[in-house]
N, C-alpha and C positions, 0 to 999 in steps of 0.2 A: 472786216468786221469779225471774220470764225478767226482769224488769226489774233484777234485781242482776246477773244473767248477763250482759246485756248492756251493761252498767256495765263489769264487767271485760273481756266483747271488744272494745267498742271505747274502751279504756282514759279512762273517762269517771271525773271527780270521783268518789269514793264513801268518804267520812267514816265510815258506821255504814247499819248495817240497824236497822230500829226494828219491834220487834213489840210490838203488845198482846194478853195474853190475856185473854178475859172469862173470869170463871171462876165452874160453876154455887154453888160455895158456898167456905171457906175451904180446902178439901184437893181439891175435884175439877175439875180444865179441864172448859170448856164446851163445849171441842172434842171432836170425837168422839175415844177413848181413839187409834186407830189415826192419827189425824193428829198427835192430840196428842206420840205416838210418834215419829211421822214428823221432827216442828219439833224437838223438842226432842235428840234422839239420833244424827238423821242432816241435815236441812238446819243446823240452827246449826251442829253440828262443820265440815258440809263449808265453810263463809265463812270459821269461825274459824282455819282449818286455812292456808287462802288469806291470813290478814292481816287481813281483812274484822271490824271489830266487831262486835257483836253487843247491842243493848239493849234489853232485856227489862222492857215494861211492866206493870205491871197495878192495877188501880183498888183502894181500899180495900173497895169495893163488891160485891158479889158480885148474880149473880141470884137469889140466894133473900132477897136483902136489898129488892132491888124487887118478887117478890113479896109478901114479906109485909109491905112498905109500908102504913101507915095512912094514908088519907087524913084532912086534917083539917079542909078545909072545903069549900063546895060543896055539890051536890048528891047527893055520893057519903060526904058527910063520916060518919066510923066505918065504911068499908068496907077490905078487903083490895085492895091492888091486882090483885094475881093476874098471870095470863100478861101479856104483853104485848102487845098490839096488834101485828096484823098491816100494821096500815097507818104507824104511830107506834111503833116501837119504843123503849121508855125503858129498856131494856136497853143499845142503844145508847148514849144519852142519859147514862146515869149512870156506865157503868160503861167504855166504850171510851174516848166523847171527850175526858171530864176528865183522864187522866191523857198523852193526848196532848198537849192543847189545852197543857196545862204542861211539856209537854216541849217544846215549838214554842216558845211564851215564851221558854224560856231558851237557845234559838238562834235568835235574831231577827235576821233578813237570809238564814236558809238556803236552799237550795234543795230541793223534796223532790220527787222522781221518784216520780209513781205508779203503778200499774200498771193504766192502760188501756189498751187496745189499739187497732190501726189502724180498726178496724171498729166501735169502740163511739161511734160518731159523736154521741149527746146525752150519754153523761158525759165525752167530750171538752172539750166548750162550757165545762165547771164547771171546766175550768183557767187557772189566772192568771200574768204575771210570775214569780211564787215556785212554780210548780206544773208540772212539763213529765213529758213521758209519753215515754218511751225506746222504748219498742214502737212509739208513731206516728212518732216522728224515724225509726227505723229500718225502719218498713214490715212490721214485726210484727202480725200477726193474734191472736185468740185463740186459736187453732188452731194458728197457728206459734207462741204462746207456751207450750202445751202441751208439744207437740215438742224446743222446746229444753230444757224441765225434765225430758223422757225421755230425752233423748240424754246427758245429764248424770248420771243416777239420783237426777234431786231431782221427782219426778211424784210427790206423794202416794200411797198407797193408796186412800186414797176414792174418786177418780177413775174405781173401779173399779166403783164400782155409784151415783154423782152425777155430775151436771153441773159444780155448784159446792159449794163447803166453804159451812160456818154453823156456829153454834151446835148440838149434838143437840136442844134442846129453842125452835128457834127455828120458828113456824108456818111461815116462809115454804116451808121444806125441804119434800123432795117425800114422797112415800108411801114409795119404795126408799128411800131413809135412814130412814124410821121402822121398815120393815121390817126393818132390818138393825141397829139400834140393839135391837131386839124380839129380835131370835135371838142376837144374838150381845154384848148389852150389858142383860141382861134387870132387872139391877140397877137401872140408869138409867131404866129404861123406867117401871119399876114405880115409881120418886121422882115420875114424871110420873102415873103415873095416880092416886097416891097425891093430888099436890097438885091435879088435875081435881075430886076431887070435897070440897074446902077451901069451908067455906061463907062466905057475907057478902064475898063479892067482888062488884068492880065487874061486869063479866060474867058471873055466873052461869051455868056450863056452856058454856062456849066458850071454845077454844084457837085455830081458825082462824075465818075468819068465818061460814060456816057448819056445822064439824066439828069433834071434840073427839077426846081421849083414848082416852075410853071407847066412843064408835063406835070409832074406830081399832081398837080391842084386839077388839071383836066382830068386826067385818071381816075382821080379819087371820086371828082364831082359823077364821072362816068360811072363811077361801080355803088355809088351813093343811089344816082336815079336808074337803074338798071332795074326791068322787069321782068319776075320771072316766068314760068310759064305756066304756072297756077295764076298769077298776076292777072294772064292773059284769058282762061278760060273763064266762059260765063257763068253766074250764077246760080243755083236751082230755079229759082223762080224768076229769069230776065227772059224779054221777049225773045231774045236769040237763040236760049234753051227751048221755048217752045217752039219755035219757027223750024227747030231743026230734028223735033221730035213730028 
């Protein structure tokens, strides 16, 4: 988003914005409902608005298609794929890249601005000739790429309780986004603990590497009804304050 911003101040090349959405199955974004909000109702209008294209990807593929992937040979062969790997994601893999990888194909020579920042010095290195970062030309931080997406009214929502956007059902995400997917997207949450406990998966009872769903859901429910110790102290006026005066 600061990288299309800064496309337009200082009036740099800018052909089309290119999004992919992964999406958890054929009717539901994999984005959290509130971002998904965000892209689709208020940052695409505000580009389209400006001239700015707008090309909206997404793979035939869905994540419930990689979970319930059969595997068919191996060691694992006749198992469910299940979550994704924390370290490997095939989520990526089947559902982001391909329909990119084929839209690069069929603008072969372009150049595509990405969006690292001045500060992210090793995914820096991973750019090439075809690959330039508008935030490093211009001395943009993460921080100051933040900034110029509020000063604009184009800062996500989520922002508000993550550091960064993902998938809702992607391990990497932090506890506050499952928390908050939990309270207030309980629908979602509940598809996830549904398919935790899917048997004949490669993993068996694991979403992150060492923590799942259903810890998740005890945990949370744990810190949900959790008393404190004002909670616990009587009253002014309860017979136990006077009993003990």
């Amino acid at each position: 988003m600061a990288t299309a911003l800064l496309a337009l101040k200082y009036s740099e090349p800018l052909t089309a914005l290119v999004y992919c959405e992964v999406m958890f199955d054929q009717n539901i974004s994999g984005e959290l409902p509130e971002h998904a909000e965000f892209i689709h109702n208020v940052a695409i209008p505000w580009f389209e608005n400006r001239g700015v294209k707008v090309v909206h990807l997404k793979s035939d593929k869905t994540f419930l298609d990689v979970f319930w992937h059969k595997i068919k040979s191996g060691k694992n062969a006749g198992k469910i794929q299940g979550f994704p790997s924390p370290g490997f994601c095939k989520v990526q893999d089947r559902c982001k890249a391909p329909p990119l990888d084929r839209f690069y194909r069929n603008h072969k020579g372009a150049t595509q601005y990405i969006g690292f920042a001045k500060d992210e010095d090793e995914r820096l290195l991973k750019l090439n000739g075809s690959k330039l970062s508008l935030l490093s030309k211009y001395g943009y931080t993460q921080k100051d790429a933040r900034e110029i997406c509020r000063k604009n009214g184009l800062l996500s929502p989520i922002y508000e309780f993550c550091k960064r956007g993902g998938c809702f059902f992607c391990p990497n995400a932090s506890d506050n986004e499952f928390r908050h997917l939990r309270k207030y997207h309980r629908e979602l949450w509940d598809r996830l603990l549904e398919l935790q406990q899917v048997p004949n998966v490669v993993y068996p009872g694991r979403f992150r590497k060492n923590d799942n769903i259903i810890c998740m859901e005890s945990r949370f429910d744990l810190e949900d009804r959790q008393l404190s110790l004002f909670d616990c102290l009587p009253t002014a006026g309860s017979e136990d304050a006077l009993d003990k005066k």
